[in-house]
C-alpha positions, 0 to 999 in steps of 0.5 A: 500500500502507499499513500498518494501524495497531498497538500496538507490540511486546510483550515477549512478542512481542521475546523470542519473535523473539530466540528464534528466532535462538537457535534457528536459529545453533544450526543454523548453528554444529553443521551450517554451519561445525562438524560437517557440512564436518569430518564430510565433509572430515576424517572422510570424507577427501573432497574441500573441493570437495564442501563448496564445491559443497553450499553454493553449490547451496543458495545458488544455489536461494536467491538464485534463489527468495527474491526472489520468495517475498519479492514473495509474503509481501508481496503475501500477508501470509504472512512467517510462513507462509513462515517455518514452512515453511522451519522445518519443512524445515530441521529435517527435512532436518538430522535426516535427516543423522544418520539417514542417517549413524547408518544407511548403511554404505557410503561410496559411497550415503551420501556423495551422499544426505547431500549432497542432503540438506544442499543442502535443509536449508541451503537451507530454513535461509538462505531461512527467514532472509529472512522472519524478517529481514523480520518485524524492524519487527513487534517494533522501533520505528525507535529500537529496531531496532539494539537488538532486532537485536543482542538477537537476534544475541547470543542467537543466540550463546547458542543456538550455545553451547547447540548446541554443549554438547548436540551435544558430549555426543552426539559425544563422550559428554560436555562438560567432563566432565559426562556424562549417564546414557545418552548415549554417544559417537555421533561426529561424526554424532551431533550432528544430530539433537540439533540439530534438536530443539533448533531445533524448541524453540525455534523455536516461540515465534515463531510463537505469540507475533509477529504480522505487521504487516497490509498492506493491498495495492492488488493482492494478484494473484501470479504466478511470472512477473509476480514474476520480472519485478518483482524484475528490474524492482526491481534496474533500479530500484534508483536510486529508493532512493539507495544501495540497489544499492550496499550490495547490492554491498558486502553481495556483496562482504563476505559473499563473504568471511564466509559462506565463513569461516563453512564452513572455520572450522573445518577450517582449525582442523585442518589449519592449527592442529592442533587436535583435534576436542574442542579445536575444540569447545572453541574455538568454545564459548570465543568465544562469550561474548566475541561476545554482549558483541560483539553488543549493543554493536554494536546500541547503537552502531548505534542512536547512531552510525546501521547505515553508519558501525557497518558500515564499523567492523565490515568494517574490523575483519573486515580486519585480523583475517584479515590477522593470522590469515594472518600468525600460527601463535601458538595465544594470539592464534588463541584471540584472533582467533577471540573477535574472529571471533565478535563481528564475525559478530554485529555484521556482521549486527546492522548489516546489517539496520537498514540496509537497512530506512532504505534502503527504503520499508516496503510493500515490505520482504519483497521487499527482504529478498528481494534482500538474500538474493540479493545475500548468497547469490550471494556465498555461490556464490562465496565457496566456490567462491574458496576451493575453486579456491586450495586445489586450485591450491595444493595441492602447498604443504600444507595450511598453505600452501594454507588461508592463501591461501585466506584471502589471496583472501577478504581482497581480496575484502571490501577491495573491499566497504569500499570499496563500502560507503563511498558508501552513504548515511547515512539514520540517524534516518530509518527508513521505517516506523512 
């Protein structure tokens, strides 16, 4: 394989990537880790075990089918065909959810059916990621990668910020006390379909304006079959690449723990905190600026200090967040915690990426991008299952108790993923594509 040769990446073509994760975290903020797990648990008054099932059934189907959809838009050049079907999905799936919960009275058809629906949406979402990650080296330069990384993570920030202000006029009627002429109070569901729109604005840009590096590939010949047999081959293999399979654990490991945090949020918002559900609105509003700031400064240290040692920062500082979030009911140092919650999820994921791409050969990218899903989406079956199982096995303790523990089992897990990642190879400074 070779890649033709190209001008480098417009400005044009940066921001318009950027915007896309302005577009999509505002989907995970309202739907992922606010309104649809507090809609189910709190609302509803169902169990956390069907929020847990939902999120590793999507994950599930990811880890399961991304690694090969990976092989394919290399093979085929189509990352961003891939992307806008995944888009489209995710977009339809989240409006469907507040269709379904604006129309269906009965609790008993309206719980399975929103469940279905948000196992597609979010599986559309998480797996529309792998091939926007993958589009990274069409709008960077080896010395920009941390850089428009973080850009894009921070004004993802910017987009939950914006998701949650617009989804708040429609759940509570208005924001700070802004209201808007026509817009009432619609709860908690009515946060989704405003959502989805906001998510297909901004999403657009991205597919005007990036255009896909050409690879011209020997064998173009795929097959679902022959594709499975390669990412197997691929993961058996992963030594050719020094270091690739280990970050691949301590990504399991880590993400086990963030991807369920990101879930329970805020439900452990309410039921450990007591915070009403305006006042966790408001939380999640009030961190963000702090995680914007967090973001570009993790890709700017990411390009100097290289994505391995930012990383083991970042995973480190994860560590003692939770263990003090455990050990405090004081609601100063949670408003504390929770800012330094939101800077370490971007910095997590502005260091990820640039280091997996100075741990693979470019031709292959969109694969590896593949496994990298797999490795972070098998966590995220895990993570919530964890979670679940200590909640249900300290349920008799009350809900303090119980979502404490919960937390408890997650620190241990991302301790092991430090060290894991520990032992990666730095190939800073070395960046495998051009």
């Amino acid at each position: 394989m070779s890649t033709k040769k190209g001008s480098r990446p417009t400005l044009t073509s940066i921001i318009a990537w950027i915007l896309y994760d302005f577009a999509n975290t505002a989907y995970s903020m309202n739907v992922v880790s606010l309104y649809f797990s507090t809609w189910i648990v709190i609302e509803l008054a169902q169990s956390d075990f069907w929020v847990s099932i939902v999120n590793s059934l999507s994950m599930f189907l990811v880890a399961v089918t991304m690694p090969v959809l990976g092989d394919w838009s290399d093979r085929k050049n189509k990352k961003l065909l891939a992307l806008f079907i995944f888009t489209a999905a995710c977009i339809i799936g989240t409006f469907s959810l507040g269709v379904a919960g604006m129309t269906i009275s009965s609790l008993h058809l309206l719980i399975p059916i929103v469940l279905s629906i948000y196992v597609i949406s979010n599986y559309s979402y998480q797996g529309g990621l792998v091939f926007y990650n993958a589009l990274l080296p069409a709008v960077s330069t080896p010395k920009t990668l941390g850089r428009v990384s973080g850009y894009g993570v921070a004004i993802g920030y910017l987009g939950s910020a914006a998701g949650l202000l617009i989804g708040g006029l429609f759940v509570d009627g208005s924001k700070f006390g802004f209201a808007v002429p026509g817009i009432h109070a619609g709860g908690t569901v009515a946060a989704f379909m405003p959502t989805a729109i906001l998510f297909l604005i901004f999403a657009i840009p991205i597919f005007v304006f990036v255009r896909e590096p050409v690879i011209e590939v020997s064998d173009d010949h795929w097959d679902l079959k022959s594709s499975y047999k390669k990412v197997w081959n691929s993961i058996k293999s992963t030594q050719k690449y020094p270091g690739l399979l280990r970050f691949l654990i301590a990504k399991f490991l880590y993400e086990d723990s963030i991807q369920t945090i990101v879930i329970f949020m805020a439900v452990y918002t309410q039921a450990v905190m007591g915070f009403s559900k305006e006042a966790t609105n408001t939380f999640f509003v009030i961190v963000i600026p702090a995680a914007v700031i967090g973001s570009i400064i993790c890709g700017i240290l990411t390009d100097h200090y290289g994505p391995k040692k930012t990383l083991l920062g970042v995973i480190l500082a994860w560590i003692i967040a939770l263990i003090t979030l455990i050990s405090t009911m004081n609601e100063a140092l949670f408003w504390f915690l929770g800012a330094s919650v939101g800077i370490l999820l971007g910095s997590t994921w502005t260091a990820a990426r640039p280091l997996l791409v100075t741990l693979v050969p470019k031709e292959n990218i969109g694969e590896f991008f593949g496994l990298y899903a797999l490795s972070g989406k098998a966590a995220a079956i895990t993570g919530p299952l964890l979670w679940s199982t200590v909640t249900m096995i300290c349920n008799d303790y009350g809900d303090i108790i119980k979502y404490k523990a919960a937390v408890g089992s997650l620190v241990l897990v991302m301790i092991a993923g430090l060290i894991v990642l520990w032992r990666v190879p730095d190939f800073h400074r070395k960046n495998k594509f051009s």
